[in-house]
ZAMAR-470152 format. One record per atom (N, C-alpha, C): x, y, z; residue number from 1; residue in three letters. Coordinates in steps of 0.05 Angstrom, whole numbers. Layout:
X, Y, Z, NUM, ala .
...
end
This chain:
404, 206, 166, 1, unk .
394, 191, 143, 1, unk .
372, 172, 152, 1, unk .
357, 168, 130, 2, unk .
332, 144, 139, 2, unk .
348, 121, 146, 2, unk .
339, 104, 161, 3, unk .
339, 74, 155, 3, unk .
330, 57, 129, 3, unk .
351, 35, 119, 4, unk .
329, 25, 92, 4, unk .
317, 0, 101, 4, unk .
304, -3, 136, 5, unk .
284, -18, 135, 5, unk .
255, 2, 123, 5, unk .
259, 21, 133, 6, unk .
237, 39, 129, 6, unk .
228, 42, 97, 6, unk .
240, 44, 79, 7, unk .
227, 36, 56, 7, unk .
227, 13, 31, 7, unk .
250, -10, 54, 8, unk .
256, -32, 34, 8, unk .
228, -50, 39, 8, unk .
210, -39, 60, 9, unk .
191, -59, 69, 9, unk .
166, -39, 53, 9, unk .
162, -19, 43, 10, unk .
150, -7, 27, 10, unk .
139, -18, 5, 10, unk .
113, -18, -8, 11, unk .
106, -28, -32, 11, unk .
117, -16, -57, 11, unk .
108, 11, -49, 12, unk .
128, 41, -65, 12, unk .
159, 34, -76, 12, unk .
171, 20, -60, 13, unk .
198, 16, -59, 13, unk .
208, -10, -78, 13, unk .
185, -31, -71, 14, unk .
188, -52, -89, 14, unk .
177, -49, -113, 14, unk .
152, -24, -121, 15, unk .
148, -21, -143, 15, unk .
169, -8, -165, 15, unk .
187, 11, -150, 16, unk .
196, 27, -162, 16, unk .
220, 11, -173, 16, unk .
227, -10, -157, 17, unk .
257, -27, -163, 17, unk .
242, -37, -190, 17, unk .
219, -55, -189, 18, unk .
211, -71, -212, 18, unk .
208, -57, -237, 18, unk .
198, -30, -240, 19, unk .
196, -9, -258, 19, unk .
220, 4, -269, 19, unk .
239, 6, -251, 20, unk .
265, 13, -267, 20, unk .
286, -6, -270, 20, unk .
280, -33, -265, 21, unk .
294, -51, -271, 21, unk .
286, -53, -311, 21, unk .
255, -51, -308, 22, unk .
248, -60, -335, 22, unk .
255, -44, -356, 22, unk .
247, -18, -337, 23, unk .
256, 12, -364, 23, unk .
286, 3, -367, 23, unk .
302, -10, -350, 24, unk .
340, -10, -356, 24, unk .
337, -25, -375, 24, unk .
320, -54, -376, 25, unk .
329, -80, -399, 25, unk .
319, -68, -422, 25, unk .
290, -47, -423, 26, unk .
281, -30, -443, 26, unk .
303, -24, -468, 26, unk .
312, -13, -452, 27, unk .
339, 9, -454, 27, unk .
356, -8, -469, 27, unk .
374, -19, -457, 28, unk .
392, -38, -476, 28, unk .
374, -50, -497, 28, unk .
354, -64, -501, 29, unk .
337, -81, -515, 29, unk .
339, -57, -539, 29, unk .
327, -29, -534, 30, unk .
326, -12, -559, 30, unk .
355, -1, -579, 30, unk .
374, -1, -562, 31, unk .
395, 2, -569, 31, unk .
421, -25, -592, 31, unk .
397, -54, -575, 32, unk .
404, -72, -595, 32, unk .
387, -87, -607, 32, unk .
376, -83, -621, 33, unk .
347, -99, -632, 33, unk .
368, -119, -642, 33, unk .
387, -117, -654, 34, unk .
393, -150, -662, 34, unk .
392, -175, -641, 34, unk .
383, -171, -618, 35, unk .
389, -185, -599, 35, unk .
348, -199, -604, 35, unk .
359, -224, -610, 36, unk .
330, -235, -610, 36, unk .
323, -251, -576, 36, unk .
334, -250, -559, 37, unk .
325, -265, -538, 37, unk .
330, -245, -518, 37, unk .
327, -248, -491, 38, unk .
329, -228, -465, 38, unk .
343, -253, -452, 38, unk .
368, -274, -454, 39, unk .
372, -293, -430, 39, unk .
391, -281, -412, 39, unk .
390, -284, -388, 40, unk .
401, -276, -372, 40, unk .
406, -295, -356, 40, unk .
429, -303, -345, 41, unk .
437, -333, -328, 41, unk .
429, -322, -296, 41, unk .
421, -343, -283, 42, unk .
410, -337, -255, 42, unk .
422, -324, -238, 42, unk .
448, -324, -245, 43, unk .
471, -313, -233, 43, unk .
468, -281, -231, 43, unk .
473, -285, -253, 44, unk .
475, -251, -256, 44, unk .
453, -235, -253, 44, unk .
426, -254, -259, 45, unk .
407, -236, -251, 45, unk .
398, -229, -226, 45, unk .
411, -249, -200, 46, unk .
418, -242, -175, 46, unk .
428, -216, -172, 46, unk .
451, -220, -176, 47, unk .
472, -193, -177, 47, unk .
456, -176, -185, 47, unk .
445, -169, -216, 48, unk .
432, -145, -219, 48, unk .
410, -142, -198, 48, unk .
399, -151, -191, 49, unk .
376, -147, -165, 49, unk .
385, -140, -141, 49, unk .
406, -156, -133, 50, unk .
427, -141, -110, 50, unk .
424, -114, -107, 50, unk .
452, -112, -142, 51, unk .
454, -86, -134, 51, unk .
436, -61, -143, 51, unk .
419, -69, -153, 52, unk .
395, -42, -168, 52, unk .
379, -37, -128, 52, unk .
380, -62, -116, 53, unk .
368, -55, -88, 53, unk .
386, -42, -74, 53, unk .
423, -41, -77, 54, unk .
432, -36, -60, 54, unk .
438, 1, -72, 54, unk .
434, 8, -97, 55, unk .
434, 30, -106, 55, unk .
407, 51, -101, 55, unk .
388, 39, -102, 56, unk .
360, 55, -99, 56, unk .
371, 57, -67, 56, unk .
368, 43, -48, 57, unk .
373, 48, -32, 57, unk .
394, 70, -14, 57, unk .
419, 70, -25, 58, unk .
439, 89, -20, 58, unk .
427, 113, -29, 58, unk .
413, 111, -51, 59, unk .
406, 136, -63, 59, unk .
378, 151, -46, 59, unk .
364, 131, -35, 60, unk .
338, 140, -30, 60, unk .
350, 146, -1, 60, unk .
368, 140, 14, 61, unk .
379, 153, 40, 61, unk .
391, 176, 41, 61, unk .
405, 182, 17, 62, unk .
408, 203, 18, 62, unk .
395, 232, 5, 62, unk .
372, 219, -5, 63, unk .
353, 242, -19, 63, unk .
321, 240, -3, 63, unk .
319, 232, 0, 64, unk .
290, 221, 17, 64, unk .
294, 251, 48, 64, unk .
271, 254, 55, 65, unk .
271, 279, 85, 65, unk .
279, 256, 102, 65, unk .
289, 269, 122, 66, unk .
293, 249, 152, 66, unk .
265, 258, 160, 66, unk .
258, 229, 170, 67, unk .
226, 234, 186, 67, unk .
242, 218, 209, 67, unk .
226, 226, 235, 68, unk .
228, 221, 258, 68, unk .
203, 228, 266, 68, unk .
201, 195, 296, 69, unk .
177, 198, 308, 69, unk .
176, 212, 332, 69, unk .
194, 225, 334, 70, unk .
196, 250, 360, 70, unk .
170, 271, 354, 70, unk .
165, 267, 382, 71, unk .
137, 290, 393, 71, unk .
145, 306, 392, 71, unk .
163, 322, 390, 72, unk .
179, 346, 398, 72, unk .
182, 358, 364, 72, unk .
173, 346, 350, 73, unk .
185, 349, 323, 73, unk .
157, 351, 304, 73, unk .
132, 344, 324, 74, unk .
111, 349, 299, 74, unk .
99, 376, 320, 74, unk .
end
């Protein structure tokens, strides 16, 4: 499996967290238009950032190619 220094330090990686964090609140937001505000307590919006990083991540280790910088290998 990759390492997730290898793409948590990625721009790609932080774009993609920010983009599907928004399409998620999207999501609920369309499903409840009665909801006139977006508040979210600091707390929890920790947690959701946590874990949306600790999910892309699990996921991108195990779907991502193994790259290695072995000579022997290019």
């Amino acid at each position: 499996m990759n390492t997730t220094k290898t793409f948590k330090t990625n721009p790609k990686y932080s774009a993609a967290l920010h983009d599907a964090q928004h399409a998620f609140w999207a999501v609920i937001a369309e499903y409840y238009p009665e909801c006139e505000f977006g508040d979210f307590p600091p707390d929890a919006h920790h947690a959701f950032n946590r874990a949306c990083k600790d999910a892309a991540a699990v996921w991108l280790e195990y779907n991502l190619p193994i790259i290695t910088n072995n000579s022997e290998d290019k």
